[in-house]
C-alpha positions as CSV (number, residue, x, y, z in Angstrom):
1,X,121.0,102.8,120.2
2,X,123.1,104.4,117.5
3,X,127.0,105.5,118.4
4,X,125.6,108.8,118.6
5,X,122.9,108.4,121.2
6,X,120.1,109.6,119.1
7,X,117.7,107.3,116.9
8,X,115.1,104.8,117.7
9,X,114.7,102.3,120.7
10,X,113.7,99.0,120.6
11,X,112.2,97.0,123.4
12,X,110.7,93.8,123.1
13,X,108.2,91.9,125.3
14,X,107.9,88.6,126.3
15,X,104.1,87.2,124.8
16,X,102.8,83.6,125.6
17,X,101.1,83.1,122.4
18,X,101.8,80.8,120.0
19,X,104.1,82.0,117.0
20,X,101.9,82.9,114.0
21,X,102.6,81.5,110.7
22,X,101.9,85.0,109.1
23,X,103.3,87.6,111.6
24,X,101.4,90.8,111.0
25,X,104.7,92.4,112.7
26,X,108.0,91.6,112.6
27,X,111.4,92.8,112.3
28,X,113.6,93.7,109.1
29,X,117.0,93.8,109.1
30,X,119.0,96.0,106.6
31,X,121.7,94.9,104.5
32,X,123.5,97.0,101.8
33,X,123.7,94.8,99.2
34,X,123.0,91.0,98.5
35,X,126.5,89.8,99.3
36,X,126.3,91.8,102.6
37,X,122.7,89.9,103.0
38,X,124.1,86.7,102.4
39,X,127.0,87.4,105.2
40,X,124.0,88.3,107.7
41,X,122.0,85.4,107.3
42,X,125.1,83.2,107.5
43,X,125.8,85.1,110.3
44,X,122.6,84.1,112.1
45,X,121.9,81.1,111.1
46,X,125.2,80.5,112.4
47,X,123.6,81.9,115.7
48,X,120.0,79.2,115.8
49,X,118.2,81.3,113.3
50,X,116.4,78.8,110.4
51,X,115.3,79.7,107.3
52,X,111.1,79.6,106.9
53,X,109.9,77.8,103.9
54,X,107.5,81.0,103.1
55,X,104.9,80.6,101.0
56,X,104.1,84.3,100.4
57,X,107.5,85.3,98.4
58,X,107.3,87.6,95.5
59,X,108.9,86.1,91.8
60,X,111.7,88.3,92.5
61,X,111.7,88.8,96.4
62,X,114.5,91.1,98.1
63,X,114.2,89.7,101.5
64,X,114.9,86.1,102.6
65,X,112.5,85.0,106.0
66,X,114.0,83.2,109.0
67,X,112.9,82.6,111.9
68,X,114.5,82.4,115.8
69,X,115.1,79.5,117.8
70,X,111.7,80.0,119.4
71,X,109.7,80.1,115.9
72,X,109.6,84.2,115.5
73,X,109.7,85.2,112.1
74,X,112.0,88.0,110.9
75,X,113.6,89.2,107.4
76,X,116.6,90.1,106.4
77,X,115.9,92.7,103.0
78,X,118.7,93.6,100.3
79,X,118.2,97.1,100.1
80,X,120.1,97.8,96.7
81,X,117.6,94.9,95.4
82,X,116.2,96.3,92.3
């Protein structure tokens, strides 16, 4: 929850299915710019994340895919990506 005690909730369940190579949801991270995206995905890589070899990225994409140590896929998006 935000500092300020107002904004969305997140709760997430625990599924026995198998990962799906094309998630129809997932999570996005925000990250200001592209140095601050780089940080993040240091950051959890650092943590177990992996990067995904995706096969669905745009030319020019703004987002970079990893995935959690159990296989979940999730981005990580430049938002000043123009």
């Amino acid at each position: 929850m935000p500092p300020t005690g107002t904004g969305p909730n997140l709760a997430l369940g625990l599924s026995e299915t198998p990962v799906q190579t094309h998630p129809r949801v997932h999570l996005d991270l925000y990250a200001e710019n592209a140095a601050a995206q780089a940080a993040e995905v240091e950051r959890l890589v650092s943590l177990g994340a992996t990067h995904v070899d995706w096969d669905l990225y745009p030319e020019d994409p703004d987002f970079i895919v990893l995935a959690d140590p159990e296989g979940n896929r999730f981005c990580v998006i430049d938002t000043a990506h123009t």
